[in-house]
C-alpha positions in Angstrom: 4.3 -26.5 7.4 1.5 -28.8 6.6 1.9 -28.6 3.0 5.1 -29.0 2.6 5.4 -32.4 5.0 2.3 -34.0 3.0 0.0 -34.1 5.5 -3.0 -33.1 3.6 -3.1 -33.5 0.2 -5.5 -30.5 0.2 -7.3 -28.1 2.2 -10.5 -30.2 1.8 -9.1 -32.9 4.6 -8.1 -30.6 6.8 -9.7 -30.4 10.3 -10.8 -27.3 10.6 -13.4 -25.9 13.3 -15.2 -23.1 12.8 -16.2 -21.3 16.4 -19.1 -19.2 16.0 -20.1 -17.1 19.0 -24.0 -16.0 19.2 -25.9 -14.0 21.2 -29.8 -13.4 19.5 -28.3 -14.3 16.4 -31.6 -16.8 15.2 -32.2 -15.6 11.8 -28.5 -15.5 10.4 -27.4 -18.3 12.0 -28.6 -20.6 9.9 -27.9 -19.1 7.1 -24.4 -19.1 7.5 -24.4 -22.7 8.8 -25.8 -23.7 5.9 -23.4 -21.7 3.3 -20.2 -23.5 5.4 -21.8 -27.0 5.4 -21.9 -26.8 1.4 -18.4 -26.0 1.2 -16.0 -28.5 -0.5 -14.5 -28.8 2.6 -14.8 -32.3 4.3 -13.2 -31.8 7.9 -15.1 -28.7 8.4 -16.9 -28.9 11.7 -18.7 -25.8 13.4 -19.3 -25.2 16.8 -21.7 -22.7 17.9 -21.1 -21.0 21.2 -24.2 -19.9 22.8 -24.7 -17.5 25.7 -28.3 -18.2 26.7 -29.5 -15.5 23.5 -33.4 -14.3 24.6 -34.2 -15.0 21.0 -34.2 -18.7 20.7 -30.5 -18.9 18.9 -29.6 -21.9 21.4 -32.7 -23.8 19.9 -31.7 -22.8 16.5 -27.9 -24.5 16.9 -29.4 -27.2 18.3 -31.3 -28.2 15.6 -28.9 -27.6 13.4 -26.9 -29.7 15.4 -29.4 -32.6 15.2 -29.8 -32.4 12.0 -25.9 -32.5 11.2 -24.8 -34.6 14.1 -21.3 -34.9 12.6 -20.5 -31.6 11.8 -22.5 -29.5 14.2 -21.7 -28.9 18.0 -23.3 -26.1 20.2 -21.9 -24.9 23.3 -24.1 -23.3 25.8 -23.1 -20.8 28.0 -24.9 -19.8 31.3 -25.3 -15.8 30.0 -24.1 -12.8 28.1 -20.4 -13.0 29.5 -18.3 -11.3 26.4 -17.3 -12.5 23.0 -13.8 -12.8 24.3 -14.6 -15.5 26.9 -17.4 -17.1 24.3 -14.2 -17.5 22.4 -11.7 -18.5 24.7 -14.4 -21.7 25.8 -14.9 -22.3 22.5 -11.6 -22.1 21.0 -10.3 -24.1 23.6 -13.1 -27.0 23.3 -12.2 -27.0 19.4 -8.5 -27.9 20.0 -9.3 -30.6 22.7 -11.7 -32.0 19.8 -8.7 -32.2 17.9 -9.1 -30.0 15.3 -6.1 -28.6 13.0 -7.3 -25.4 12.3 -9.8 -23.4 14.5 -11.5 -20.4 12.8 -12.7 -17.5 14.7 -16.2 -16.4 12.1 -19.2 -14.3 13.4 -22.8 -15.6 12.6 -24.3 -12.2 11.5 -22.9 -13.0 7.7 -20.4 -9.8 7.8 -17.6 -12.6 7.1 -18.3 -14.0 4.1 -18.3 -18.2 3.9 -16.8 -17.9 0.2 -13.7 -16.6 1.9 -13.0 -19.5 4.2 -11.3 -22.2 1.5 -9.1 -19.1 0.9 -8.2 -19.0 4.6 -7.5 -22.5 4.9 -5.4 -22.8 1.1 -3.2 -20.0 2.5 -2.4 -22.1 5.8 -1.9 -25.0 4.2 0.7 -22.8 1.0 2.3 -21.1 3.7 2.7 -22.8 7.0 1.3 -19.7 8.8 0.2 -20.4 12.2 -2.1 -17.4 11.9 -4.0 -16.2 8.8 -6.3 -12.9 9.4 -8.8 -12.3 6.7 -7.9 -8.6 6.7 -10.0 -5.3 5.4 -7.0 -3.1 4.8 -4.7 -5.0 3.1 -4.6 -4.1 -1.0 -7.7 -6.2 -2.5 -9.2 -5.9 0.9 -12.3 -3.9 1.2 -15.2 -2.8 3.9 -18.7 -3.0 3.3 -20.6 -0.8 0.6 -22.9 0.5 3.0 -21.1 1.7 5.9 -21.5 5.2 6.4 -18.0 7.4 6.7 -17.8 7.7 10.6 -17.5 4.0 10.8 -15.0 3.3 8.1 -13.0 6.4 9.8 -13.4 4.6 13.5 -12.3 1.6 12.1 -9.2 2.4 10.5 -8.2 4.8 12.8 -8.5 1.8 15.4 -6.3 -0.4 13.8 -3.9 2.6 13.4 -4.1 3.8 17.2 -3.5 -0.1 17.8 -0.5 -0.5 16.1 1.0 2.9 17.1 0.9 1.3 20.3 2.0 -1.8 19.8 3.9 -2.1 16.7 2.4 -5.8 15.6 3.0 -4.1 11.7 -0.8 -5.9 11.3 -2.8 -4.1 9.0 -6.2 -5.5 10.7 -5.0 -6.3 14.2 -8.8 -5.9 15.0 -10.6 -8.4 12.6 -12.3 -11.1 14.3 -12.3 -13.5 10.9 -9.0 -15.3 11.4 -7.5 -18.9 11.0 -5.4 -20.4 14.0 -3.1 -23.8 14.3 -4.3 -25.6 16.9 -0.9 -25.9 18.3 -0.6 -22.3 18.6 -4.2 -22.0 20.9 -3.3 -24.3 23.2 -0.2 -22.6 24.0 -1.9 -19.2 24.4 -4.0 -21.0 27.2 -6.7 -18.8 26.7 -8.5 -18.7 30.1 -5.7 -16.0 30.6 -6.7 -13.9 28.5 -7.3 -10.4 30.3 -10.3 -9.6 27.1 -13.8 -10.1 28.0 -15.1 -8.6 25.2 -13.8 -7.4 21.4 -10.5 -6.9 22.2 -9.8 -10.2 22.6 -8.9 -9.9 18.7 -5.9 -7.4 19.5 -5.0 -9.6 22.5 -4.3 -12.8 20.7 -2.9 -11.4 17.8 -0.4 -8.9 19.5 0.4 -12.4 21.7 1.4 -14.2 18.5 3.5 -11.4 16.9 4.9 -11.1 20.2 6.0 -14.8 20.1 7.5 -14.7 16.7 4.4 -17.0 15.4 4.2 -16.8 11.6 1.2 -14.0 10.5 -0.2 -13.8 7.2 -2.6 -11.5 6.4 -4.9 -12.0 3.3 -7.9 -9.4 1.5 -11.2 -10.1 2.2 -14.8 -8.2 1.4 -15.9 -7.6 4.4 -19.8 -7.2 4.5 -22.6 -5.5 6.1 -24.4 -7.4 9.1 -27.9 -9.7 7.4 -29.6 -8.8 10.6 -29.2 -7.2 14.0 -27.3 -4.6 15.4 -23.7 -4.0 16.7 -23.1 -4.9 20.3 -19.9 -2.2 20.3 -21.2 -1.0 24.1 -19.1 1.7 25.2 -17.6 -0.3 27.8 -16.4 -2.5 25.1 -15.0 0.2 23.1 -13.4 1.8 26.6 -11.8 -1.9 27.2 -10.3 -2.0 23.4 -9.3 1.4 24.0 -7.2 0.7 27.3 -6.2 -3.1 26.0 -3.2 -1.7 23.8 -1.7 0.8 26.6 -2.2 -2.4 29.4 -0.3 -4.5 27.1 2.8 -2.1 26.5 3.6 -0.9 29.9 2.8 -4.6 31.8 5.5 -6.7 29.0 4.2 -9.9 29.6 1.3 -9.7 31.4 0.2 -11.2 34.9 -2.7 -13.5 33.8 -2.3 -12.3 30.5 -1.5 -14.3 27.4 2.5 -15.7 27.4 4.1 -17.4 24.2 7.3 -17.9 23.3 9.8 -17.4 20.1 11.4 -14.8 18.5 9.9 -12.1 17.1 8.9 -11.9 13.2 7.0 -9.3 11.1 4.0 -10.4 9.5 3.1 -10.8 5.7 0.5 -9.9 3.5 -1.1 -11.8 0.5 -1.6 -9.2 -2.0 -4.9 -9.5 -4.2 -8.5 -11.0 -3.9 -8.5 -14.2 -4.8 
């Protein structure tokens, strides 16, 4: 537990990288860039990971990144190849960095920056090696303006998840979560079997799995500033399958391997 050895005297000099996947994400972008950089947190570093977005959001990062050359990095990709491998490349380029901490954030501002420091103070209080800013946790809460068929969808996905898994995560599908770099580089991510959003329930059922330590903690989780969803029904048909794929292979060929007994994750009750 950092904390408790004295390694940071505080969450502000932690290094912690936040990997932000975009595809035509140009107007939110830097928005949210902008909200993390003015957080009291000095080891924050984000790296954008582009996949060639028609709208310019490669150009965006990059002058964000020249205009913050020590907190900024952008990672372009070649296309539109999933979140899940945006993720793997740049989760795994975070930890080779040498980060601490590597948070998974989207750019559209549906995760909001205020919550971060609260990610990062729970780490540090409880030696976690995964915190998930969760939705359905008490204090935790889904955007105003979703209509009822989403909010259903979504809770029943989570549900349908877990039946099949048994993780005991609350939100095993929220993509707004803090790792230890330790624990990435053992999941060696270019197994991963998720191209696109079930790469969420693939690393966290791989750390439950393990026996890694799981907090879960409330957040608001907000409507998108600008865009649409990119939920294609091919996406929704992988998440779908992921779960049953996962059960009936154990540990997977080419799929995610940790090891560790296995322990039942906790929640944070409250809204900080």
């Amino acid at each position: 537990m950092a904390a408790a050895h004295g390694r940071y005297p505080d969450e502000r000099a932690v290094a912690v990288t936040v990997v932000m996947p975009t595809y035509n994400e140009a107007e939110t972008l830097p928005v949210v860039a902008d909200e993390l950089l003015t957080l009291p947190l000095h080891g924050l570093r984000l790296l954008v990971v582009d996949d060639a977005s028609p709208d310019g959001t490669g150009q965006v990062a990059d002058e964000l990144a020249a205009r913050h050359p020590e907190r900024v990095q952008v990672l372009h990709r070649a296309g539109k190849d999933g979140l899940g491998r945006a993720y793997a490349a740049g989760m795994t380029a975070a930890v080779a960095q040498g980060a601490d901490y590597v948070l998974q954030m989207d750019a559209d501002g549906s995760h909001p920056v205020r919550h971060v420091p609260q990610l990062v103070g729970s780490a540090l209080a409880t030696g976690a090696d995964l915190v998930v800013g969760s939705r359905y946790v008490p204090g935790g809460r889904l955007a105003a303006g979703w209509p009822t068929h989403r909010r259903v969808l979504s809770r029943w996905a989570n549900r349908y998840v877990d039946t099949v898994l048994r993780t005991g995560l609350r939100d095993i599908t929220a993509g707004f979560a803090l790792w230890r770099a330790p624990v990435v580089a053992e999941l060696d991510l270019e197994r991963t079997r998720s191209a696109g959003y079930s790469f969420q329930i693939e690393l966290k059922h791989a750390a439950v799995r393990a026996g890694r330590s799981v907090v879960e903690i409330p957040i608001h989780f907000e409507e998108r500033r600008q865009g649409v969803s990119k939920m294609s029904a091919a996406v929704q048909l992988e998440a779908a399958l992921l779960p049953w794929r996962l059960l009936l292979a154990g540990v997977p060929r080419g799929g995610l391997v940790l090891g560790g007994p296995r322990r039942r994750p906790r929640t944070t009750r409250g809204a900080r």
